[in-house]
C-alpha positions as CSV (number, residue, x, y, z in Angstrom):
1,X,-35.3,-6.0,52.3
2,X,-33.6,-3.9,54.9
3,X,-30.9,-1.6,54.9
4,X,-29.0,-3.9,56.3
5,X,-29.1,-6.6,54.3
6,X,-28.9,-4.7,51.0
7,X,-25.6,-3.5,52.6
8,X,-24.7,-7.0,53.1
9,X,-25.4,-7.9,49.4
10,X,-23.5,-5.1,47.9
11,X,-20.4,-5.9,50.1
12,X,-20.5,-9.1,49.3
13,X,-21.2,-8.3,45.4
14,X,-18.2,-5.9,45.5
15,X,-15.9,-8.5,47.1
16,X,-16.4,-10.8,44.5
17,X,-16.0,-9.1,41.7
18,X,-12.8,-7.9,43.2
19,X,-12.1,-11.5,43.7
20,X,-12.6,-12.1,40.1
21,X,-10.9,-9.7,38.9
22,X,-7.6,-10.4,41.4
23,X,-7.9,-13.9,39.8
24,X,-8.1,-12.6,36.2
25,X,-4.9,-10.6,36.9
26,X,-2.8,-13.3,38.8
27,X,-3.8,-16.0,35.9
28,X,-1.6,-13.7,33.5
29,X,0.6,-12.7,36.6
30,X,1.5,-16.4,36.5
31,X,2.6,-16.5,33.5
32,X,4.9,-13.6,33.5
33,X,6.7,-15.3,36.2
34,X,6.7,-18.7,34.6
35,X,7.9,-16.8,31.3
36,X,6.2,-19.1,28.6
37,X,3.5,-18.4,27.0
38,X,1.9,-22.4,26.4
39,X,-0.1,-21.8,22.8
40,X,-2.5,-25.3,22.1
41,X,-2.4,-25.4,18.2
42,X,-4.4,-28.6,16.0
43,X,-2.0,-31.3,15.2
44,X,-1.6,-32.4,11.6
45,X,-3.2,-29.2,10.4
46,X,-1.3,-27.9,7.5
47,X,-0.7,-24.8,6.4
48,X,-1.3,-23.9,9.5
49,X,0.5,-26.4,11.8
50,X,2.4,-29.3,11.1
51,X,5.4,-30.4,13.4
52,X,7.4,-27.6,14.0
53,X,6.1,-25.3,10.7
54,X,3.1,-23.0,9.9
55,X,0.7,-20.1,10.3
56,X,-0.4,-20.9,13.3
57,X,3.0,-21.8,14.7
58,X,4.8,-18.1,13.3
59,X,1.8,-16.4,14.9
60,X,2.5,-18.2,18.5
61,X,6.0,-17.5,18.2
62,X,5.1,-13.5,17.1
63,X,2.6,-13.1,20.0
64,X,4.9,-14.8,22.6
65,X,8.1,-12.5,21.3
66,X,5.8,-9.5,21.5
67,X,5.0,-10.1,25.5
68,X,8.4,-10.8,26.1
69,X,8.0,-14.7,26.7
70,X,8.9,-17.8,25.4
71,X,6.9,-19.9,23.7
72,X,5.5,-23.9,24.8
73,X,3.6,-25.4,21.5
74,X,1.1,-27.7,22.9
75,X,0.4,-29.4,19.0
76,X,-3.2,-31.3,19.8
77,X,-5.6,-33.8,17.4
78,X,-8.8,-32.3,17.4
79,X,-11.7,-34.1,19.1
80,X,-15.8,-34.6,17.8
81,X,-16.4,-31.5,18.4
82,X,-14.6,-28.1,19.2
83,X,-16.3,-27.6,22.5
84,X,-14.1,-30.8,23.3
85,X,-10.9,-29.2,21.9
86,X,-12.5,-26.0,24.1
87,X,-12.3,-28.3,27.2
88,X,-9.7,-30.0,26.9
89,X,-6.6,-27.8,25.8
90,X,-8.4,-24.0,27.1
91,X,-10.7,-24.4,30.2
92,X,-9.8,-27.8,32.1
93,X,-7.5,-30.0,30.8
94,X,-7.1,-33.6,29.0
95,X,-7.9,-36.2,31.4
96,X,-4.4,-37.9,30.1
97,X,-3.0,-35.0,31.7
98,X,-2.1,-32.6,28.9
99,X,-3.5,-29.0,28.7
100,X,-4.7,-26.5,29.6
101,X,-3.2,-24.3,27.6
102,X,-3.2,-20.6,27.7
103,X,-4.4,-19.9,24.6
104,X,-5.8,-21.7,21.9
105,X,-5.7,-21.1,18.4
106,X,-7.4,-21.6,14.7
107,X,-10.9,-20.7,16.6
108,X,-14.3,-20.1,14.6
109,X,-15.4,-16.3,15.7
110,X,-19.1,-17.1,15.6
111,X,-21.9,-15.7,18.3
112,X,-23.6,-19.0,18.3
113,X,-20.2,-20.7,19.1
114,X,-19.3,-18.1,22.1
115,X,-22.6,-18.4,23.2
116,X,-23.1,-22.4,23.2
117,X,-19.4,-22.6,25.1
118,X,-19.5,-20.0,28.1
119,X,-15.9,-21.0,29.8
120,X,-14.2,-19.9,27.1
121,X,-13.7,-16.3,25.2
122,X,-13.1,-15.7,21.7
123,X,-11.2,-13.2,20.4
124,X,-8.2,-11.0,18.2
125,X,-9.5,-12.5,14.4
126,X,-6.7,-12.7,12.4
127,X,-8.1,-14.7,9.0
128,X,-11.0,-15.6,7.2
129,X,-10.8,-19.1,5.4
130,X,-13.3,-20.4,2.8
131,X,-13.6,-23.1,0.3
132,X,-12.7,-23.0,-3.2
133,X,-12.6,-25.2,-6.0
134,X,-9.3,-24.7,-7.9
135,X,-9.4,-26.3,-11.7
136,X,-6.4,-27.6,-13.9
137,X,-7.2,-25.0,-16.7
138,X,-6.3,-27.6,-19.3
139,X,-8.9,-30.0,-18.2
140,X,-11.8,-27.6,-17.2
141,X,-10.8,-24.2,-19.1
142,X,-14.2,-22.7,-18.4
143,X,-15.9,-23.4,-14.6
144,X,-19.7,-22.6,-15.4
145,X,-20.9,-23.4,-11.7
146,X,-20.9,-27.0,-9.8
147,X,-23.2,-28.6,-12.5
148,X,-20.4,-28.2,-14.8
149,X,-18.1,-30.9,-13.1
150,X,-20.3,-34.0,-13.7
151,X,-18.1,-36.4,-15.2
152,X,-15.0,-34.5,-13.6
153,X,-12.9,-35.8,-11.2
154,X,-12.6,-33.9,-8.4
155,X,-10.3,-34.7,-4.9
156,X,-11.3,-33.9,-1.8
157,X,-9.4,-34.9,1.8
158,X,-12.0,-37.2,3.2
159,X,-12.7,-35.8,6.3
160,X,-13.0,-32.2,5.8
161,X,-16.5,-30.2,4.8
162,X,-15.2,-30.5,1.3
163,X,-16.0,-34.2,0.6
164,X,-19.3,-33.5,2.4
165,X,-20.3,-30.9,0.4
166,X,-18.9,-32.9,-2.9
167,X,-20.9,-36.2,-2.2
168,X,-24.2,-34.5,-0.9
169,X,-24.2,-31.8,-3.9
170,X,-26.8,-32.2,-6.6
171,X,-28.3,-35.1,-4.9
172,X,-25.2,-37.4,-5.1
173,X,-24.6,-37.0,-8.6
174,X,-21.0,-36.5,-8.7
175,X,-20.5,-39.5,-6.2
176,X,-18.7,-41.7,-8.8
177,X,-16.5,-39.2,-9.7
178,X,-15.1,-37.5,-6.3
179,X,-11.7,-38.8,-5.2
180,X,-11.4,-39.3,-1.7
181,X,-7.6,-38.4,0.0
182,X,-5.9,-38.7,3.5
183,X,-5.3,-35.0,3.2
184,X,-5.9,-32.0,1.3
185,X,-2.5,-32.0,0.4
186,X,-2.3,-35.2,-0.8
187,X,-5.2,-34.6,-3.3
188,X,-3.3,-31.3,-4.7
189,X,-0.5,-33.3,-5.3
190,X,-2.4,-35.6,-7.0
191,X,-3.8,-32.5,-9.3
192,X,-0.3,-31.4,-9.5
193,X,0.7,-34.8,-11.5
194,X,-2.2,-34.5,-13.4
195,X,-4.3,-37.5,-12.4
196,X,-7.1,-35.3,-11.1
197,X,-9.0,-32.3,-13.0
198,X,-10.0,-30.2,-9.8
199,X,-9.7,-29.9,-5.6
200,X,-12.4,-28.6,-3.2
201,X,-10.4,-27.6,-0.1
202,X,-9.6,-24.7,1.8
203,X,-8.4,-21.5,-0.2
204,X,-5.0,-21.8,2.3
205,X,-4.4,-25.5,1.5
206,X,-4.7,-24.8,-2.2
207,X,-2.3,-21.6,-2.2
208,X,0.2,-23.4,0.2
209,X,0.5,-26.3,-2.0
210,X,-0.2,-24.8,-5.6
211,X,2.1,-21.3,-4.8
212,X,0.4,-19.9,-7.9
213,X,1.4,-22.2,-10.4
214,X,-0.6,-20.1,-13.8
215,X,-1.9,-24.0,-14.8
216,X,-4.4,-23.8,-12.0
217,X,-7.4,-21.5,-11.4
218,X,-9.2,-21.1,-8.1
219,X,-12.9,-19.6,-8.4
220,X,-15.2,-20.0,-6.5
221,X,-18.0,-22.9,-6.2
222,X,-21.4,-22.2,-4.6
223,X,-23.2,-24.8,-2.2
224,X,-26.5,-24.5,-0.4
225,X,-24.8,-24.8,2.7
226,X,-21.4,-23.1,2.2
227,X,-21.3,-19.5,3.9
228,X,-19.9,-17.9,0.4
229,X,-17.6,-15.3,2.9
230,X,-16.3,-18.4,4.7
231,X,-15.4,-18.1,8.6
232,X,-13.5,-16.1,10.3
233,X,-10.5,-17.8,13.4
234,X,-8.9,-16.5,16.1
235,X,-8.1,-17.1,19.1
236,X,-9.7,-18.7,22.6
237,X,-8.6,-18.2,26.3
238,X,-10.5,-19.1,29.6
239,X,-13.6,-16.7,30.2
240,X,-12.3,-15.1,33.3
241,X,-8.7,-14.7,31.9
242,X,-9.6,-11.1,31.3
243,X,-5.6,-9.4,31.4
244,X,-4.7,-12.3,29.1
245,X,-7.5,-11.8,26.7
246,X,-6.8,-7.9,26.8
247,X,-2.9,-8.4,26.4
248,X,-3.6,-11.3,23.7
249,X,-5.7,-8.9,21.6
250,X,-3.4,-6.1,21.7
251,X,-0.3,-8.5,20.9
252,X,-2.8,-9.5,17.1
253,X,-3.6,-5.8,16.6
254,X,-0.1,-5.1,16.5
255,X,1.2,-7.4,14.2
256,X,-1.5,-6.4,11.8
257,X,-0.8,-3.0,11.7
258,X,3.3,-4.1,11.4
259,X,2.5,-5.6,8.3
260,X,4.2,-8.8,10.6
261,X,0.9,-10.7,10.0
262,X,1.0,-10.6,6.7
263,X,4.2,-11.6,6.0
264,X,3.6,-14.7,8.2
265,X,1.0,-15.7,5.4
266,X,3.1,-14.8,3.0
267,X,6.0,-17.1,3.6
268,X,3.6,-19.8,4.0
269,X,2.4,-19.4,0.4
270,X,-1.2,-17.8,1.7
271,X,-2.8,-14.5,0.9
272,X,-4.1,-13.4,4.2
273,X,-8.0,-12.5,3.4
274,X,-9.9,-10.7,6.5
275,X,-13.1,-9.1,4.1
């Protein structure tokens, strides 16, 4: 290779990384002259989201306040798998017509997701949710380990990893016995009047719905395929939305360190857990 051509290459290598980083910065440009900040958050999605309340909504409305925009929810059902929700509501858009949004969030922060999904970054954790099994302490005043339930009934919302987990543990045995709900919620409710003995769900479903009511006990229940430290969510923008991402992150860390974060959690009946 000649001078001249590696000349060539490095001009041309320069310019378009300048061009990617021009489009980086007018992507966030754009939205500081639009003014709204357009957050995608799952529909239906309690504590986190559901119509106009929840975690997920009081972070979108914090984040948005803290650049000095307003905020467009863009509420979503979640598809088959979250590289769909990825597609449609971060990097390209619903073929319906509805999304992208700017941000998305409630997103796994997991290599193996970032890597499998390159459009999209992942970024500015801000909980870590896992699955517990919380007890009526009058049915099962001693939890001595998932073996213990047989004969128990136990809700789970049907399509969550709970009843997974529930119907596939011990080789089906508790089959019989697990009560299958619409909704997390509904099955707490159900434990709540009594008619169950214990929920597997998410730790924020059952503190949302149970607020610490001293007849219930949450501990912890150990399955062969059930990370014990749970996962931790944040939040997605497109890959090459660098400013956004940069001014996104900074927006999360300061909340945190306001104590703002927590207090979000807080009035939604969750103890926000990061460790």
């Amino acid at each position: 290779m000649n001078n001249f051509t590696c000349k060539v290459l490095t001009a041309v290598l320069a310019l378009t990384c300048l061009c990617q980083a021009a489009q980086a910065e007018g992507e966030y440009a754009k939205i500081r002259e639009s003014g709204i900040l357009k957050v995608a958050v799952y529909k239906d999605f309690a504590p986190f989201s559901a119509g106009t309340q929840g975690i997920d909504i009081d972070i979108a409305e914090a984040v948005a306040k803290n650049l000095g925009l307003k905020l467009s929810l863009l509420p979503f059902p979640a598809g088959e798998e979250i590289g769909d929700d990825f597609r449609n509501m971060v990097w390209k858009g619903h073929y319906m017509g509805y999304g992208p949004a700017d941000v998305m969030l409630h997103v796994p922060v997991d290599p193996i997701l970032m890597n499998a999904n390159d459009k999209v970054a992942i970024l500015a954790p801000y909980y870590r949710e896992q699955i517990r099994l919380v007890t009526d302490i009058r049915k099962i005043p001693n939890f001595e380990g998932v073996a213990s339930l047989e004969g128990k009934k136990i809700g789970v919302d049907g399509t969550s990893i709970s009843s997974q987990l529930m119907l596939g543990a011990e080789n089906g045995k508790f089959r019989e016995d697990v009560k299958i709900y619409a909704s997390a919620k509904e099955a707490l409710e159900r434990l709540k009047a009594g008619e169950l003995d214990g929920v597997l769900a998410a730790r924020s479903e059952i503190e949302s719905v149970l607020r610490k009511d001293p007849n219930f006990q949450v501990v912890e229940a150990q399955f062969p395929r059930l990370p014990p430290k749970g996962w931790v969510v944040g939040m997605a923008v497109k890959k090459d939305d660098a400013e956004l991402a940069k001014v996104l992150q900074g927006a999360t860390d300061e909340l945190i360190a306001s104590g703002e974060m927590d207090k979000i959690f807080a009035r939604n009946g969750v103890d926000r857990v990061v460790h």
